[in-house]
N, C-alpha and C positions, 0 to 999 in steps of 0.2 A: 064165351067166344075167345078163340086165340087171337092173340096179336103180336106178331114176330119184328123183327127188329125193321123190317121192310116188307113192301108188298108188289111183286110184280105189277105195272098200268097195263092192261090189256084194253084194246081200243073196240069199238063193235064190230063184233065178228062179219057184218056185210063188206066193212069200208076196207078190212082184209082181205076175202073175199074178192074183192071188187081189182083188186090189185094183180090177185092171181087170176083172173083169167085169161089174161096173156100167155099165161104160162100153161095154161092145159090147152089154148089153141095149139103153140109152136112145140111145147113139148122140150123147152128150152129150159134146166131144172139149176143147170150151173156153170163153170167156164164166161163167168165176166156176161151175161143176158143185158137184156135190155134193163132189166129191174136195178140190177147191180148199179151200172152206169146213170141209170137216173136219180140213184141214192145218193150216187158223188152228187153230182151237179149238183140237186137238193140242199145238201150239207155244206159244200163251198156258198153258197149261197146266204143260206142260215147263218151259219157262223161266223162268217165275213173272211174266208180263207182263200189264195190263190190255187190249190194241190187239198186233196182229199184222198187216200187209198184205203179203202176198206178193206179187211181182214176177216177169218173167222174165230179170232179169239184177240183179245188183249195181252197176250204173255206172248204169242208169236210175233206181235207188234215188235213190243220189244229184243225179241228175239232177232227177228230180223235187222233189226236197227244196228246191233250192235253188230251184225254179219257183212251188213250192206258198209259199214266202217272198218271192217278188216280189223278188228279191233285187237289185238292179242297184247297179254300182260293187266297190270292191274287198275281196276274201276271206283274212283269215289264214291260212293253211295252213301243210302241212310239206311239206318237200323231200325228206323221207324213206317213203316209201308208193310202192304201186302207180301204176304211171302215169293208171288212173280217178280219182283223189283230183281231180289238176290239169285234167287233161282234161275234167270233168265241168263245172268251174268256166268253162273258157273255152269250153267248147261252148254254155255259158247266157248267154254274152255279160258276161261278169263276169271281174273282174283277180285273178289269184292274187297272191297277196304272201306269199311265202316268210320264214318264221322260224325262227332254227337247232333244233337238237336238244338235248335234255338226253343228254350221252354217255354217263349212267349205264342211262337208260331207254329212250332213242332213242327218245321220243316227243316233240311241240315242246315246246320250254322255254318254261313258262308267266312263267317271270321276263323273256322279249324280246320277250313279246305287245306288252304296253302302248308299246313303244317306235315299233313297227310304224302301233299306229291313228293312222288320219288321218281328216278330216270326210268323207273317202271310203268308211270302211270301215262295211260293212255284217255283218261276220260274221264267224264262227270254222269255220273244218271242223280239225279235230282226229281222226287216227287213234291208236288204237289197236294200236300197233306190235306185230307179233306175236302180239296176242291180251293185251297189255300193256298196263294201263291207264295213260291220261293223267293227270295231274294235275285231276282232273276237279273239284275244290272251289274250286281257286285257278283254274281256267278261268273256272268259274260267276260266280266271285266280279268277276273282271276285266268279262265280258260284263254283269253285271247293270252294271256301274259306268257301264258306258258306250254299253249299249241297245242292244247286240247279240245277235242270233243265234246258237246253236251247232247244226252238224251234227257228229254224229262218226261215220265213216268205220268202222264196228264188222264190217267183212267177214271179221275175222279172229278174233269175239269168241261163235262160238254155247257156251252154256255156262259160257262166263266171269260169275265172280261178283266185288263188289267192296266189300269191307265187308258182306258176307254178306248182299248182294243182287246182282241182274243189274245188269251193267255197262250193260245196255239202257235203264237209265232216268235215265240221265246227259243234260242236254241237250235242245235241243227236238225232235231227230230222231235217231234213230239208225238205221243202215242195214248192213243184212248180206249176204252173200255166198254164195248157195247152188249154187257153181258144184261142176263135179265132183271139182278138189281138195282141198275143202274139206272139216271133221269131218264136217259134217251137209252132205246134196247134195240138190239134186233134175235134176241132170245140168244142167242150166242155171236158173237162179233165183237170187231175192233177195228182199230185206224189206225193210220200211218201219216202226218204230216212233216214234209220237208221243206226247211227252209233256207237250203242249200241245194239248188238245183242241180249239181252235179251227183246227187244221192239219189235224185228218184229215177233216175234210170234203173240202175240197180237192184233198189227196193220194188221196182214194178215189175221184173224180171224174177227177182228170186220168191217175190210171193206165186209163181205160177210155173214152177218147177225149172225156171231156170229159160223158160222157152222164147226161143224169136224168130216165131212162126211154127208150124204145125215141125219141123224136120230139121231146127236149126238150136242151137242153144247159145243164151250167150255166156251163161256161165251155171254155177250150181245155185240151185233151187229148192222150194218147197213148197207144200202143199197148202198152202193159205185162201187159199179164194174162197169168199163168202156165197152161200148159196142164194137163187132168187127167193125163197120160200122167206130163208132169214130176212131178206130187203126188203120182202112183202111187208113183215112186222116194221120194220124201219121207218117205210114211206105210212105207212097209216098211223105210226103211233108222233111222227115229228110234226103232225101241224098242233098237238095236243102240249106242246113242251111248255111253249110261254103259260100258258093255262096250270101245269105240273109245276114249275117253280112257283108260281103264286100263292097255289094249294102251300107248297113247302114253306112257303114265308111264314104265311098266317101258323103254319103249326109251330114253326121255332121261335117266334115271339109269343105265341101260346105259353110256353114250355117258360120261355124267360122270363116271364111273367109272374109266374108261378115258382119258381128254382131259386127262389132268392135264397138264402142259405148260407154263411160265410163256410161252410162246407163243398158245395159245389160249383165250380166253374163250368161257364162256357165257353165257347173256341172265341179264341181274339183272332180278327181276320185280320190279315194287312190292307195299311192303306191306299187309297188309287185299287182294291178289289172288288167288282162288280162280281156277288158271289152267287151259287147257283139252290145252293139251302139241301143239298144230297144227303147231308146227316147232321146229325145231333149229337155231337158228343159230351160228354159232362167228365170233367176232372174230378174225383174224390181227394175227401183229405188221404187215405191211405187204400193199401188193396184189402184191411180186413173191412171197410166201410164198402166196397165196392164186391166183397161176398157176401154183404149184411143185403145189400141192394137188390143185388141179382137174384137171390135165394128169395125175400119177398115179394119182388115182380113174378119171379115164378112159379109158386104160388098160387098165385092170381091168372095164371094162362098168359103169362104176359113176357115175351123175351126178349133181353136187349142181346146185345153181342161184343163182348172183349177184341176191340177193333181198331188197335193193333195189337196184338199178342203173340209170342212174346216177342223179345225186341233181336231183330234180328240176326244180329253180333253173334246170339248167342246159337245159332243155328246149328247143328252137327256139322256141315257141308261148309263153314264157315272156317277156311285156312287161316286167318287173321284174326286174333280174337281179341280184340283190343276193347278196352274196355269203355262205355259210353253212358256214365253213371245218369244223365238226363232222358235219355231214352227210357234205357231198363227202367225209370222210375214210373216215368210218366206211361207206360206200355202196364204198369202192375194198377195203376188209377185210374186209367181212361175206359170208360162206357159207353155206348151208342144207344139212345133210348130210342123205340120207333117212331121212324119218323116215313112217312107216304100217303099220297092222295087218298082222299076218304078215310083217314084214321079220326075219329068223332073228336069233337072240341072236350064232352067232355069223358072219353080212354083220357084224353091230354090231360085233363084236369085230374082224373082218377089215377094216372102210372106218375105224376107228381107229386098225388099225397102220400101214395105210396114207399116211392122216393125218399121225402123227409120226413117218415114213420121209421124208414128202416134206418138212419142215421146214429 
């Protein structure tokens, strides 16, 4: 049997089903439906959030973010995130500038922000490494000082709480990820939360080509609106979530369990983080231990995924290249072993002996 580093939750295909038939009454397939609209509500709800905008991707989120801010000149980031982090930044005509990592938390180290500003920089995008919260007070604190902007890159964060609130309302944007890897999916999709009400005018406008009303515009737009068919998956598969992280609990203390090792680490969360258990990552001592690993997981039909790789300083498209020796390191050791609902106790037990076989 395969076992890949994740496994799409698909929910029974009635209670799907059951969702779409609204939609083959009216015939109503996209353009903000009823389905759409009750998926906000739903998720403000869930989550504990004032503003919900759904998307149909994660990287237009942030896309838009940085649009609906007028952003132009250069952006603090990490080198350590998915490749949309950077990508989104220079697709919007704007400079990433790369700042290293805290190695405890692998999220950017708010202590080499202020080194980084210059009269160019216009902003913070800050993720949310794993579902790990940033330093999100000493962020705020930096940006207020010096009239910046914050997005955080929250793709990895549905559920996460932080100081026994949503990590959602960290920041003037927060943007999520509702692709089919993810805790919460809608087979393709994303979010938009604003915690500056003068932005979601804007962002609610420019995800729907700019429109304000069928013959009016209010400004330039884009094509983001998420389908009913995707919100169908959405509303069936989110009453299953509390249920999905519990599954994920019991598999990452599985894993910890078993991973004792002075060779491998696990993620140190920060504190005051109520986390969501989305992945598993393991630090090795080096990256030829972490091709020692990978090679015998797979093997065995078994695949984890180099997740983040590489680090992204080092990107082609990357006009700043500055260099961020904690990142690149940690980007060359870090492994995600599988981690999702219904993976057996004991895959768990068998891709950890495995693990410390291949050492």
């Amino acid at each position: 049997m395969v076992i890949n580093v994740t496994k799409t939750f698909l929910p029974p295909p009635e209670e799907y089903l059951r969702w779409l038939e609204g939609v083959w009454e009216t015939g109503w397939l996209t353009n903000r439906g009823q389905l759409v609209t009750t998926l906000e509500q739903e998720l403000r709800e869930f989550l504990g959030l004032d503003n919900i905008l759904v998307v149909n991707n994660g990287t237009i989120a942030l896309q838009i973010a940085i649009r609906a801010m007028n952003l132009r000149g250069e952006i603090i980031t990490t080198p350590f995130s998915y490749v949309a982090t950077a990508s989104s930044i220079v697709w919007e005509g704007c400079v990433p500038v790369f700042v290293d990592i805290d190695p405890q938390y692998l999220t950017i180290d708010e202590n080499k922000i202020e080194n980084a500003i210059t009269n160019q920089t216009r902003a913070i995008i800050a993720t949310h490494v794993y579902g790990n919260p940033c330093a999100v007070e000493a962020i705020k604190t930096i940006a207020d000082r010096h009239s910046l902007r914050v997005i955080y890159d929250a793709a990895h964060c549905f559920a996460v709480r932080y100081q026994g609130e949503s990590l959602l309302k960290w920041g003037d944007v927060s943007t999520l990820s509702f692709h089919a890897t993810k805790l919460f999916h809608t087979g393709e999709g994303g979010a938009l939360i604003s915690n500056d009400p003068e932005l979601r005018h804007p962002i609610y406008y420019m995800h729907n080509f700019g429109h304000n009303g069928p013959e009016d515009f209010f400004g330039l737009g884009i094509n983001a609106k998420l389908s009913e068919l995707n919100a169908a998956i959405g509303l069936a598969v989110l009453p299953y979530v509390e249920r999905l992280i519990k599954e994920r609990k019991d598999i990452y203390e599985g894993y910890c369990e078993q991973l004792k090792h002075q060779d491998v680490e696990t993620i140190n969360l920060r504190p005051g983080a109520d986390w969501n258990y989305s992945y598993f990552p393991i630090l090795l001592a080096s990256e030829t231990q972490l091709q020692n690993v990978r090679r015998r997981l797979n093997q065995e039909d078994i695949f984890p995924r180099r997740y983040f790789y590489p680090s992204l300083n080092n990107l082609p498209y990357a006009v700043v290249k500055e260099p961020c020796p904690v990142a690149e390191d940690i980007s060359m050791r870090v492994l995600c072993l599988p981690i999702f609902p219904g993976l057996a106790v004991d895959s768990v037990q068998r891709i950890s002996e495995l693990v410390l076989e291949a050492l």
